[in-house]
C-alpha positions as CSV (number, residue, x, y, z in Angstrom):
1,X,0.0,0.0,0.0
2,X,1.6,3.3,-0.8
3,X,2.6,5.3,2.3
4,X,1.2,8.5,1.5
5,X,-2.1,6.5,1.9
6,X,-1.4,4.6,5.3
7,X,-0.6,7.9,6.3
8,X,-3.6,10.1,5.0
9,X,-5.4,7.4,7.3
10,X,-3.6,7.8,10.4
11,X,-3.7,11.6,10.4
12,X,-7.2,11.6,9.3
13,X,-8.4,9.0,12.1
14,X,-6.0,10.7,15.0
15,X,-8.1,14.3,13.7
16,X,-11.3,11.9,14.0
17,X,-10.4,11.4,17.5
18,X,-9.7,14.9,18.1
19,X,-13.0,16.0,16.7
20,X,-14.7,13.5,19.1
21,X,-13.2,14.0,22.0
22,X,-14.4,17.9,21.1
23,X,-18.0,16.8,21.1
24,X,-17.2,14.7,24.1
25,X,-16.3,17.7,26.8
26,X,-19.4,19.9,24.8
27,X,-21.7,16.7,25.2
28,X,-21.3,16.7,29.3
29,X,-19.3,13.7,29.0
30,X,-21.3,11.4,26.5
31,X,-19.1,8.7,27.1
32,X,-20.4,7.2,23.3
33,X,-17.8,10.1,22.0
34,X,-15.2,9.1,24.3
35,X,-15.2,5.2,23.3
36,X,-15.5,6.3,19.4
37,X,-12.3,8.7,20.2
38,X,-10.5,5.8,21.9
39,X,-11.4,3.3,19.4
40,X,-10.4,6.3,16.5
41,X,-6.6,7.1,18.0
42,X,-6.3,2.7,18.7
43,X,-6.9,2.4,15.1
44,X,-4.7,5.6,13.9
45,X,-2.1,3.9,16.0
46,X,-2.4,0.9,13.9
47,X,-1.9,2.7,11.0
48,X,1.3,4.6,12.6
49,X,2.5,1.0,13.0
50,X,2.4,-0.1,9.4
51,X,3.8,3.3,8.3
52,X,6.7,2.8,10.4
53,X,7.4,-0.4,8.2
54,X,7.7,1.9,4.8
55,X,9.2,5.2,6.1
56,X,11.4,6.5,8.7
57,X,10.1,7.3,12.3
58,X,10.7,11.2,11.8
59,X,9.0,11.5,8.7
60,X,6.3,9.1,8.9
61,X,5.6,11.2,12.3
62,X,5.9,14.7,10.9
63,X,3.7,14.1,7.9
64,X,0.5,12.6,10.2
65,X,1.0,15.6,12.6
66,X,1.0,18.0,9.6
67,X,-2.3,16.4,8.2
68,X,-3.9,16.1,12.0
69,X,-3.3,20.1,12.0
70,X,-4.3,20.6,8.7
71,X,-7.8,18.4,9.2
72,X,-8.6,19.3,12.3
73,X,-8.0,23.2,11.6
74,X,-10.6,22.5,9.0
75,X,-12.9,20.5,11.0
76,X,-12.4,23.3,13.6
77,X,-13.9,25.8,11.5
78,X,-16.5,24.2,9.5
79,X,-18.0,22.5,12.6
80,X,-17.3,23.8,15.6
81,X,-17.4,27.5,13.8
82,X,-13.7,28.2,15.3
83,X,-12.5,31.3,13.4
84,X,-8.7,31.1,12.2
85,X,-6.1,34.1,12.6
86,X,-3.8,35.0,9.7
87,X,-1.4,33.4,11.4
88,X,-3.1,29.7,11.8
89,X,-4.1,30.0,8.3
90,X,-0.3,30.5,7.2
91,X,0.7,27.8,9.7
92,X,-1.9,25.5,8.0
93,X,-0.5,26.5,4.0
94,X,3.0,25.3,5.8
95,X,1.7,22.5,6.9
96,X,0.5,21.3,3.7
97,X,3.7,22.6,2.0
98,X,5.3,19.8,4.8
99,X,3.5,17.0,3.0
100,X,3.7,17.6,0.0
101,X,8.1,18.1,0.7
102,X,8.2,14.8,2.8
103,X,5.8,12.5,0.5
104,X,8.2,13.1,-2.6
């Protein structure tokens, strides 16, 4: 499987996570959000595991962070209606600039 993938899948499931443990503290502890979060970071964990196999630790670890900022920045402001400075927004355009340099 090609690496990029595995690890479009772990940063999108570790964001997953992040976005339900979100709706977990706004729910008043629904613990239904807090098991899907658990059972979202296990499996983004999984997928950590196999990347590990293709790619070195640092980059396999930088690229999932940069897409877990990059997707939950997005999820942050479509969903939860969290506005982003000038300076988030930049940080995100790096972000993806990170990928795209460390996937090549």
């Amino acid at each position: 499987m090609n690496i990029f993938l595995i690890l479009l899948a772990d940063g999108l499931f570790l964001s997953l996570g992040d976005f339900l443990l979100k709706k977990w503290v706004l729910s008043h502890q629904n613990f239904l959000y807090m098991i899907g979060a658990i059972f979202s970071n296990t499996t983004a964990s999984l997928f950590m595991a196999s990347a590990f196999k293709l790619k070195n630790m640092t980059s396999a670890v930088t690229i999932c962070v940069a897409i877990n900022i990059v997707a939950v920045s997005i999820f942050s402001y479509m969903y939860f209606k969290e506005p982003l400075s000038i300076k988030e927004i930049f940080g995100v355009l790096l972000g993806i600039s990170s990928i795209i340099l460390l996937c090549r």
